[in-house]
N, C-alpha and C positions, 0 to 999 in steps of 0.2 A: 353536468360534471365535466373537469376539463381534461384535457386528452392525459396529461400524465397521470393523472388518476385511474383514467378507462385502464390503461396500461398497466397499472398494478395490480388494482380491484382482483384479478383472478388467481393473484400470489397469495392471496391469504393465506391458504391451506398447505402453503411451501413448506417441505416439511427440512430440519435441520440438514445440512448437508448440501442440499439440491441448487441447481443454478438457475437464477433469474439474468433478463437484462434491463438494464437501467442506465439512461442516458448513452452519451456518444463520445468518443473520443479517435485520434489518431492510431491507427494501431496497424499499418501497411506501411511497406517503403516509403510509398510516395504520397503517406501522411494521410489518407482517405480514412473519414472518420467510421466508424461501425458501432454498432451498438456496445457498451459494457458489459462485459458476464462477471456475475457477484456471486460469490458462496455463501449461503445463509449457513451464519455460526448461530444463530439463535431465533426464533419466533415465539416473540410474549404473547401473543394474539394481538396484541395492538402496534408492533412496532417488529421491526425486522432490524438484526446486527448482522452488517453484510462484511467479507472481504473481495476486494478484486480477485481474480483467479488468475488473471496473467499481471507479471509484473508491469505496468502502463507506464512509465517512461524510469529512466534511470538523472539521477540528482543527488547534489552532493548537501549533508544534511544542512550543512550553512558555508557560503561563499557560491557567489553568482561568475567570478572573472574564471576564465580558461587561463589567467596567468596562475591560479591560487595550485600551487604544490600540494601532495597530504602533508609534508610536511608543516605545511602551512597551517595549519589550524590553530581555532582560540577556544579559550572557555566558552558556552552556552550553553542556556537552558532549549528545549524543549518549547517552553514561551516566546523565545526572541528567536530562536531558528530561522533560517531561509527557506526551509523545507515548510517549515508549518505557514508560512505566508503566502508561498506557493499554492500550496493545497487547499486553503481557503477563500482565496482570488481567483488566479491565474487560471486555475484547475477547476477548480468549483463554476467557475463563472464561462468557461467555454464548454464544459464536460454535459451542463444541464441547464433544460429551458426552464421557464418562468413556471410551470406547473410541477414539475420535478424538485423545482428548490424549494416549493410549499410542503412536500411531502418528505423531506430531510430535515431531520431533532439537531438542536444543537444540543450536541454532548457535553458535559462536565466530563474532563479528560485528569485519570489523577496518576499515580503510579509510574511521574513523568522521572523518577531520579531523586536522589537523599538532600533535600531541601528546595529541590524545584515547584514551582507555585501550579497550580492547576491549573487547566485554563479551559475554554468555553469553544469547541469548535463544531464547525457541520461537517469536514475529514480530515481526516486525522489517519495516524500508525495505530497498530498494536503495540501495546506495552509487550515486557515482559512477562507481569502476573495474566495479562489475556492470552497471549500465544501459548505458554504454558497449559493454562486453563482447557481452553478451547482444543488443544491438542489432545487432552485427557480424553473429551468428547469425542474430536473425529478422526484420531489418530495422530500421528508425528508426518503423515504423508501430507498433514496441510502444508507443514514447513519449508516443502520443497516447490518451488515455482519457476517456471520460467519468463520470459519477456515475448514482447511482441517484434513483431518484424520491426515497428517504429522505437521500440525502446533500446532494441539493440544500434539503433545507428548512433554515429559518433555525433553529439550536436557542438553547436558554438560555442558552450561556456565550458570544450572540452571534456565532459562527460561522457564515459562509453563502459558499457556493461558487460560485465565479468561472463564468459561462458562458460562452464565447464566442460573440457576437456579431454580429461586426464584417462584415468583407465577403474575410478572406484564407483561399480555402479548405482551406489544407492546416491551420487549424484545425478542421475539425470531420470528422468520420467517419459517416457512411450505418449505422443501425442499422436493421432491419427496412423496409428504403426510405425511412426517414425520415432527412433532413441532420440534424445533432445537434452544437448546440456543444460542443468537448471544455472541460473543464478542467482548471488546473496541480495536480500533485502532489508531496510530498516527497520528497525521500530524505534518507537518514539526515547523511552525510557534510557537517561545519562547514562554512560559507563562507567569503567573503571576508574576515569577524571574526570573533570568537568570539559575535556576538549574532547570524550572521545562521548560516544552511542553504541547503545546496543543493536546489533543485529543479525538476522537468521542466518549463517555460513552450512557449512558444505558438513553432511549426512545429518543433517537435521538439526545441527546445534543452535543453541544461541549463546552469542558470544559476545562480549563487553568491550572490546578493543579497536574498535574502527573508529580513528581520526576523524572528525566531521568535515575535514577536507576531502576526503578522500571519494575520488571520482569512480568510482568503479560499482559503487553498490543501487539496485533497484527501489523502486517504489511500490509497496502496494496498499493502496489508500485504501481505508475503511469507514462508513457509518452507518447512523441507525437511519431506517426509512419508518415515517409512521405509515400504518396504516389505513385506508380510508374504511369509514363505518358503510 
């Protein structure tokens, strides 16, 4: 059996809620990669719905330049995103080795926005009807996350994530005894127009108005792992 399987093999019995890791990514200052921590929203017995539990870098859901304004934004889907290109490449393909990407389902992703096409990926956002959904199950306290020392730096294509601040506490969440402002993250699912997306804002909401220009918002990628027999 190959190693990312040895690795899993003992999560079976993961019960909803609980945190596994899986794969590597950047997630310190100085980019030092660590294992993944994933929240199981679901175990079929044969397959795991995971979400990241720290926001893993911050991105804008389409436009690559540090020149691009929020102002700046265009129509798109969900499908044509720069975010979902990212997450399927860039992401997928540094995040996990060759035995890890055996054990990741490509999902039929639907509930992208009012005539956007479904589309077929191995990470992807949460929709709207999943965050919703899933929040019924583990409360509204999933909605609130924060980033990593790595997601919070400012990168080249000008993207840098939102802290919170201010003074209303059901923004921030107790990491290790320390208060920690959370920040907003995507989901996949069109907004109010076709140039804006939906996503998680400040005491839990979700909200439909975020420009896909717009530099300030998190990532927290999600999928399913199959399980091995």
């Amino acid at each position: 059996m190959e190693k990312g399987k040895l690795a899993l093999a003992p999560n079976r019995n993961v019960k909803p809620g609980e945190i596994i890791t899986f794969g590597k990514y950047s997630q310190s200052k100085d980019g030092k990669e660590l294992p993944i921590e994933w929240r199981v929203l679901h175990n079929s017995d044969s397959e795991l719905f995971v979400l990241s539990e720290y926001i893993l870098e911050c991105k804008r859901y389409h436009g690559k330049s540090a020149d691009i304004k929020w102002r700046d934004c265009v129509d798109i889907t969900w499908h044509d995103c720069d975010l979902r290109e990212w997450l399927n490449d860039e992401f997928y393909n540094s995040a996990f080795n060759a035995a890890e990407k055996e054990l990741i389902k490509t999902t039929r992703c639907s509930d992208n926005g009012e005539g956007t096409p479904d589309t077929e990926d191995n990470v992807f956002l949460l929709s709207v009807d999943e965050i919703k959904a899933f929040s019924e199950i583990h409360g509204k306290e999933l909605r609130r996350a924060v980033g990593t020392e790595f997601a919070k730096m400012k990168k080249h294509d000008g993207c840098s994530l939102y802290v919170y601040d201010k003074t209303d506490k059901d923004n921030y969440i107790i990491k290790d005894g320390e208060e920690v402002g959370c920040s907003w993250w995507w989901l996949r699912t069109q907004g109010n127009k076709p140039s804006r997306a939906f996503f998680v804002g400040p005491s839990y909401s979700i909200r439909s108005y975020a420009n896909v220009s717009v530099a300030r918002d998190g990532v927290r990628p999600a999928m399913v792992i199959n399980l091995p027999r």
